[in-house]
Phi, psi and omega in degrees: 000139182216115152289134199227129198221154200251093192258126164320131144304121188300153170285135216287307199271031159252114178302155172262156203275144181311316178283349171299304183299308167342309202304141170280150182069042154281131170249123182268112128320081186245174189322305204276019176221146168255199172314308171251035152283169161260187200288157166258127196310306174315311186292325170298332194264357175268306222238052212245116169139004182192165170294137170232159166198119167312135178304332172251021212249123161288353202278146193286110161274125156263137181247137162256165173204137204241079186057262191259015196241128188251143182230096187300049161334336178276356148340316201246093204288343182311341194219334219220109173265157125340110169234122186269345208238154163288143135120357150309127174307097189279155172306139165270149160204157198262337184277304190225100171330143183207145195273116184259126171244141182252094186297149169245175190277167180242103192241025188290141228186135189295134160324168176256031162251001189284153189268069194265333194272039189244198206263357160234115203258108181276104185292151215242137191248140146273150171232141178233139178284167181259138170309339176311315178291302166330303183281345167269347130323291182314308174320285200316308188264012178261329179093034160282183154287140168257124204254346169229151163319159163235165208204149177250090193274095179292147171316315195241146181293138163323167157294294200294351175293272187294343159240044141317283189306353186260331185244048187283308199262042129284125166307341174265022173301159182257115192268330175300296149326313186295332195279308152347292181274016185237049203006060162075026177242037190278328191263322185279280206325340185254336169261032187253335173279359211246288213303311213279343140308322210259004199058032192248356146326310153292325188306303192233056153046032187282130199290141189289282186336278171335282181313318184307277170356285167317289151328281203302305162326313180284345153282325153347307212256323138328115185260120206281339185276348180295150187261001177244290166308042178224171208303340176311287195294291158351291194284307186308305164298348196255321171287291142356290178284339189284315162324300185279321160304342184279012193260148164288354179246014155281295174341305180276345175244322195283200211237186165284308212277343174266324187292325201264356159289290202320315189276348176284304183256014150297295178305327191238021203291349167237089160282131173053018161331118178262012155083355154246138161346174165261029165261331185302272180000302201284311186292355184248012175045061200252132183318340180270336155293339179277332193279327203227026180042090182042347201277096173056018170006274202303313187282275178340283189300316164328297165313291200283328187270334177278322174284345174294268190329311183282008206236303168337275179306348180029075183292303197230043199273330146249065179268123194306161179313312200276321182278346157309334167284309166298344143345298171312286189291280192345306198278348168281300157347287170295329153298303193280022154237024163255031169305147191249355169250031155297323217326288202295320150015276186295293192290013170254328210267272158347299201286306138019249157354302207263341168266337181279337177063039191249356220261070178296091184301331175265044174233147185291326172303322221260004175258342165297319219272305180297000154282306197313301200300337178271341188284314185304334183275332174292323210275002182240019193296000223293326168312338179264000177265163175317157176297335167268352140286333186296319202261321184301286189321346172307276217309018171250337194254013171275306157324308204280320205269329171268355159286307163322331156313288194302295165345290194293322189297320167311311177266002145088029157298133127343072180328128181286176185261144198103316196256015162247132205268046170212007154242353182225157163265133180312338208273318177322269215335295214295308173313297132022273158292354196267301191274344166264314196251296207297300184314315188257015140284301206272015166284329166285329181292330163297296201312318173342261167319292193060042184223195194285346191285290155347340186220000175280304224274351199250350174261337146308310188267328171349289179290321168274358197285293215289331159302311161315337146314307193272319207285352187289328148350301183291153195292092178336153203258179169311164190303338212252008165232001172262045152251337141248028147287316182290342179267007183274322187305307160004300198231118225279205194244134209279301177326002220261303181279095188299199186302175163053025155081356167327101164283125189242147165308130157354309210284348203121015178108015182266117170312180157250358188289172173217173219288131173300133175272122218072015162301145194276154175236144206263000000 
């Protein structure tokens, strides 16, 4: 559904009020500049947070605006005019609606009784709030609750923001910081800074309007209430593979056209992730199990929803068909191999390769097949980050995991394994996974690979396997305090979980998930 809304021109002869002009992220029109001129720096660091317009200035500005994100299309004059007029056709979408405003032009003119003519001449501003802000004005003086954030998006990164982005392919990047500073904008910003290091924006000519777009749907469609699966591990994965692409023996070989799949289904590879497991999915008879037959439920819709977006958004719309298509299936390949109960699957296939040393970097497969194995290594790297990074992601994907418990407990459900938070601990969970799935991946990926990232990421989880160890050890604390120990134990370790909420058992690991259909095979 798309609304379409006409905010009343303000009356000339009321001043605007100070704190109005204060608000951050306004952009000022004024008569004597034009649109795509630029702007005067003074006026930009006053005025941030609303629309302005100069009393003589006609011009129509369109805003599309994507949940917290406003998007300036006239920014791009290439694809995007000045709309003067009524009766255009706004873009639709079906899952999640987003609000279209139409500035209309302004023909309001001071009257001929004004005092505009004294002896110190005050130019007179309309000033319009972005509906977003209006209606969270409203909300407010209605006494409703504001149920989702609003978020404030600046054009340009803090310093500390950009010189993050500079030290990106360090493995101790902090993804939680960065998404702090890049106000909870972390995925687009950071893989809209990654296509556009690698050219590849120019490369295959991809519309500035579009990708921005194309990003911003796709954090969107990351649910921010999940404590694991939302676009922060999205990003985190996306950081993660840019690191491994950056390995010499990817470096030297892949193509443009694999970096720019690799880093495409990093971003979207748990899309729209509903923060439960497929074992949930299947006993709760949930619709996306019945649409993909028990089969890799999650990894299919992650996929079918990342090609949903790109097909919206016409990304790659001029592009010939077939390779729009082959795009498609690549990028359908690499999701659905981060299924996890592929693992041994995948990692025999590997091991494979690595002992005949048969592993052809200039054959397509065989470099498709050495994308699948990095994404998989991104997307379970969490047990391979410093230990304050590491520990965050227990609690969060542990967390994730006894709230789904509590749901079955509620509905008188089979508690999935993992997810009861009164039979398991982060430090079982963490060991666990560590030592059945995570260690003999990355043990073939050192064999790979051979480099210092690579013998870094196994002395990470080394030192974190044992901590997790040492806390299992310690001597339960007094009574009236071994309840928020236990609720610190809660919450496991997102290595704990691989994409899509995928559990492997204490014991070594067996999903309940099954095997996908339309992995590309090497």
């Amino acid at each position: 559904m798309e609304v379409c809304y006409q905010l009343p021109v303000l009356p000339l002869d009321r001043p605007v009020p100070k704190h109005v002009l204060s608000r951050r992220g306004a952009i000022s029109f004024s008569s004597s500049s034009s649109l795509f001129g630029a702007p005067d720096p003074r006026q930009l660091s006053q005025r941030r947070g609303a629309i302005s317009y100069d009393s003589s200035d006609q011009t129509a500005l369109y805003i599309r605006m994507l949940g917290a994100c406003v998007v300036f299309k006239q920014l791009f004059a290439r694809d995007v005019r000045v709309r003067s007029q009524v009766g255009f056709e706004p873009e639709r979408r079906s899952s999640h609606p987003y609000l279209c405003i139409d500035f209309r032009t302004l023909h309001t003119r001071l009257g001929c009784g004004s005092t505009s003519a004294s002896s110190d001449p005050e130019r007179r501003v309309h000033r319009l709030l972005s509906f977003q802000r209006y209606l969270h004005s409203s909300r407010l003086l209605r006494g409703v609750p504001q149920q989702i954030p609003l978020h404030i998006l600046d054009e340009d990164y803090t310093g500390q923001a950009r010189c993050m982005l500079e030290k990106v392919g360090n493995w101790n990047f902090d993804i939680f910081l960065f998404d702090r500073l890049t106000n909870g904008n972390s995925l687009i910003t950071l893989t809209f800074h990654l296509l556009n290091q690698y050219g590849l924006v120019e490369l295959f000519q991809l519309d500035m309007v579009k990708l921005w777009r194309f990003l911003v749907m796709v954090q969107e469609d990351y649910h921010s209430d999940n404590p694991y699966h939302n676009a922060v591990h999205a990003a985190d994965v996306t950081q993660a593979m840019y690191c491994y692409l950056r390995e010499p023996m990817l470096a030297k070989s892949l193509t443009s056209k694999d970096i720019l799949l690799g880093l495409l289904a990093a971003a979207t590879h748990d899309l729209d992730h509903p923060g439960v497991n497929q074992p949930f999915l299947i006993k709760t008879d949930h619709y996306l199990a019945t649409l993909y037959r028990n089969t890799s439920v999650l990894e299919n819709h992650h996929w079918k929803s990342a090609v949903g977006l790109l097909r919206e958004t016409g990304l790659f719309s001029h592009l010939p068909a077939e390779d729009r298509l082959n795009m498609e299936r690549d990028l359908g390949s690499l999701i659905l191999a981060t299924d996890i109960s592929r693992q041994n699957d995948y990692l025999s296939r590997f091991r494979l390769h690595l002992d005949q040393e048969n592993l052809c970097m200039s054959t397509a497969s065989h470099r498709h097949f050495v994308l699948q194995m990095a994404l998989k290594c991104a997307d379970i790297c969490n047990p391979c980050r410093p230990w304050e990074l590491s520990k965050q992601w227990s609690e969060k994907v542990t967390e994730e995991f006894f709230q789904q418990g509590d749901i079955e407990k509620k509905h008188k459900l089979e508690v999935s394994p993992l997810c009861d938070r009164e039979m398991n601990t982060v430090g079982n969970i963490q060991i666990g996974f560590m030592t059945y799935v995570a260690e003999p991946l990355f043990a073939e990926w050192a064999r790979f690979c051979d480099t210092r990232l690579s013998q870094t990421m196994l002395g990470h989880m080394g030192l974190n396997k044992a901590s997790w160890g040492g806390l299992q050890q310690e001597p339960a604390p007094v009574s009236e305090e071994a309840e928020p120990s236990t609720a610190c134990a809660d919450k496991g370790d997102a290595a704990t979980a691989p994409s899509d909420g995928s559990t492997a058992t204490t014991a070594g690991g067996t999903s309940s998930k099954e095997i996908p259909q339309g992995s590309r095979e090497s």
